[in-house]
N, C-alpha and C positions, 0 to 999 in steps of 0.2 A: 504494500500500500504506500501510495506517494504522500507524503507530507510537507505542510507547510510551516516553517517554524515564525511565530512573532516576537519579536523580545525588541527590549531596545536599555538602557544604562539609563541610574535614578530614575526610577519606573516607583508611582506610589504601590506598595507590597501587595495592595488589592485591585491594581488597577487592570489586569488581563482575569484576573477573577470577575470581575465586572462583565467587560467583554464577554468570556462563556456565559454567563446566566444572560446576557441578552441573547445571543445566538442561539444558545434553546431554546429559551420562551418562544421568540419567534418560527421554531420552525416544530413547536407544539399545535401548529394551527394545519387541522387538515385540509389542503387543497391550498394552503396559504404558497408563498413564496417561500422557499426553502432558504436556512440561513446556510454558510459555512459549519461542516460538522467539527466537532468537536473534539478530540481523539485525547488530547491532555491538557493539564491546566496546572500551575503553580506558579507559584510569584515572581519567579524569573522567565517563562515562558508557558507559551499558548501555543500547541500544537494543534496543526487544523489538517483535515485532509486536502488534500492538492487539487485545485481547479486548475482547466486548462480554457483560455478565452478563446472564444469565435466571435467572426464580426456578428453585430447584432441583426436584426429581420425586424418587420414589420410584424411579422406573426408571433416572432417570441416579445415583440412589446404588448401585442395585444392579453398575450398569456399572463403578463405581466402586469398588468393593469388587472383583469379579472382575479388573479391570486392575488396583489398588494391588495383591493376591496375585501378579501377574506379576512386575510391577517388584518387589516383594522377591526372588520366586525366580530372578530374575538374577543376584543374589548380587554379592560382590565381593570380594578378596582374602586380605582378611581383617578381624578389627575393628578400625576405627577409618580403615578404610584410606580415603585421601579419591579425588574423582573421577580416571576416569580420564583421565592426562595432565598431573593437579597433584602438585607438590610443594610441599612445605610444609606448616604448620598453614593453619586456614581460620576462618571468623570465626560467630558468632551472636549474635542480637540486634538489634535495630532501630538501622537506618542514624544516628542521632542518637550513638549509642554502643557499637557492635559489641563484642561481647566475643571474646578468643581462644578457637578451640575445636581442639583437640588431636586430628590426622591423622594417626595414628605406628602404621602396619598391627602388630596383635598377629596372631603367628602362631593358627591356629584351637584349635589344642591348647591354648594360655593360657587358652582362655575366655574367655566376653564378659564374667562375673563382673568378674574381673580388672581387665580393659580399663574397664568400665565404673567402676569405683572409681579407677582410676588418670587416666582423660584425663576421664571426665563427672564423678564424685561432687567430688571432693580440690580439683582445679582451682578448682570454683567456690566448695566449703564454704570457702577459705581468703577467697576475697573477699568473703563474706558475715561472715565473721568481723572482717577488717579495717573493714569498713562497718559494721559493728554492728548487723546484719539480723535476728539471729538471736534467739528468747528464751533466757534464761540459761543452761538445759540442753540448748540446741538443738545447740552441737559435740558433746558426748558421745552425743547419741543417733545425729547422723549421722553420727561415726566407730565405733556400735558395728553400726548397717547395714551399714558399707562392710567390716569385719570376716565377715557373715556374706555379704554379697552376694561378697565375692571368693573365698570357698572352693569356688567352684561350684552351690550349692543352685539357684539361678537358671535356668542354664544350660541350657533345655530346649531349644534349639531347636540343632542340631547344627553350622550354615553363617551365617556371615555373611547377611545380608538386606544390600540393597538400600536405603537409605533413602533418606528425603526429609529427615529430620533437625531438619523444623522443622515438622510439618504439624498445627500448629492450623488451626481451618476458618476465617479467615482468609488460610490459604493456599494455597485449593483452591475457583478460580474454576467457578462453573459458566457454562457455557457454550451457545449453541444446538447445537453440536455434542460434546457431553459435555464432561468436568471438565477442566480444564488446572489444574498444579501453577506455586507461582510460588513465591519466595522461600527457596530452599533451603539447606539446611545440608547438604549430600547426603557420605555414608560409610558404609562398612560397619559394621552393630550387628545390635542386637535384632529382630525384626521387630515384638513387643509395641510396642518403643518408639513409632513411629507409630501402632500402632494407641489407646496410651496418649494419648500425647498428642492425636491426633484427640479423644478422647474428653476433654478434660481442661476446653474452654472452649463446647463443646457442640458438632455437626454436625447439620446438619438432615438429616433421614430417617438418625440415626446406624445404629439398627435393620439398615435394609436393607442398609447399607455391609457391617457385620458379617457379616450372615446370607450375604451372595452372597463376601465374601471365604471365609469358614470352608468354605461349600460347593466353594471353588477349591482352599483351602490350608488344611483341616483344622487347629486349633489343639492347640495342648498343653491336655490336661485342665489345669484349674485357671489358666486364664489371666488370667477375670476376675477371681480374685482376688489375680491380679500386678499388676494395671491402676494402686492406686496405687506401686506397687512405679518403675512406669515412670513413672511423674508427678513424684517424687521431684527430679530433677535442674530440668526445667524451671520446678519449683515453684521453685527454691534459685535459681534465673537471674531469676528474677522479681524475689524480694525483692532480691537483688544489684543489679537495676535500677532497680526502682521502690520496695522498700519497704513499706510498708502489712502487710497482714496473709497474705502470701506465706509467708513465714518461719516463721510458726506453722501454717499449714496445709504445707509442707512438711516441719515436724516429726511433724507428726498421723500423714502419710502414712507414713512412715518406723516412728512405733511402730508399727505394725501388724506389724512383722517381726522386733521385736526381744525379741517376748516380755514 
């Protein structure tokens, strides 16, 4: 059997632990998108069985769209709420620099609103401001977002989804035998969220992803115009990380909702 091994130097001692319990979770869901298996795990390395890529199809984004709408509708606790079988917060961002990412189940009557202001927006706006990411007026506009994002308006989708938490395409191997997921931030959110973020650094045959997912798991009217609404955070984790011109483009996004 071919393996893949992940490891990488000052690694937090649970951070590839993290990783396995989302790459199970997710591929506890039948007919879901299958994650990367899982073969070993311990605090110096994640051992994964060996994928080999093929260029992508039309036909395997459409498979792919109707299995990501499963694995959302598996749902999970509630928001925020991390894999199951972890305790703790959980990590995102690239192995060189993981950032904390906040796993603290919001009952579902809070709203994702809520949740999403409190453990995605705040968390990261605060280190983007310590780092000086941001342009001059860029706190006020995304604390007056997090203002309306938390009273509900957002909230179209009734149930926690399913995520994969990190799924730029990047993270979503094609395969001779359909898509396998890798690299995950996995908790209970939005379902837009991934479908946002998919959309955020391109997907090839993105089109068909959509159209066979909608036709599985009908959207909320007005989604695509949430789409940068859900880019928003990852935008703000960017500039937190890398800097460049993140931080103005996750401001852009943001007016759009502030009026």
């Amino acid at each position: 059997m071919r393996t893949y091994l992940k490891s990488a130097p000052h690694l937090p001692p649970d951070y590839l632990a993290w990783e396995a319990a989302g790459l199970r979770w997710l591929s506890q869901v039948s007919g879901g998108v299958p994650a990367a298996a899982v073969v070993r795990v311990d605090p110096t390395a994640l051992v994964l069985a060996h994928l080999t890529s093929v260029p992508p199809t039309a036909a395997a984004a459409r498979d792919l769209g109707t299995r990501l709408a499963r694995t959302h509708a598996a749902g999970a606790p509630g928001y925020g709420a991390p894999p199951a079988g972890w305790s703790g917060d959980g990590y995102l961002g690239p192995l060189q620099e993981p950032l904390p990412l906040l796993t603290r189940t919001r009952p579902v009557e809070g709203g994702w609103g809520a949740f999403w202001v409190e453990q995605r927006l705040m968390p990261v706006l605060d280190l983007a401001v310590r780092r000086r990411r941001l342009p001059r007026d860029g706190e006020s506009v995304l604390r007056r977002l997090g203002e309306r994002v938390a009273g509900g308006e957002f909230d179209t989708d009734p149930t926690p989804a399913r995520l994969h938490g990190d799924l730029w395409s990047g993270n979503v191997m094609w395969t001779g035998d359909g898509v396998v997921l890798i690299d995950p931030a996995a908790h209970g959110g939005h379902r837009e969220s991934d479908l946002g973020m998919l959309a955020l650094f391109g997907c090839p045959h993105l089109g068909e992803v959509l159209a066979a997912y909608g036709e599985s798991a009908p959207l909320v009217d007005g989604w695509r115009d949430r789409v940068p609404l859900h880019q928003v955070h990852p935008l703000l984790l960017h500039a937190v990380l890398f800097g460049g011109g993140y931080g103005a483009q996750a401001i852009a996004a943001a007016r759009r909702y502030i009026g």
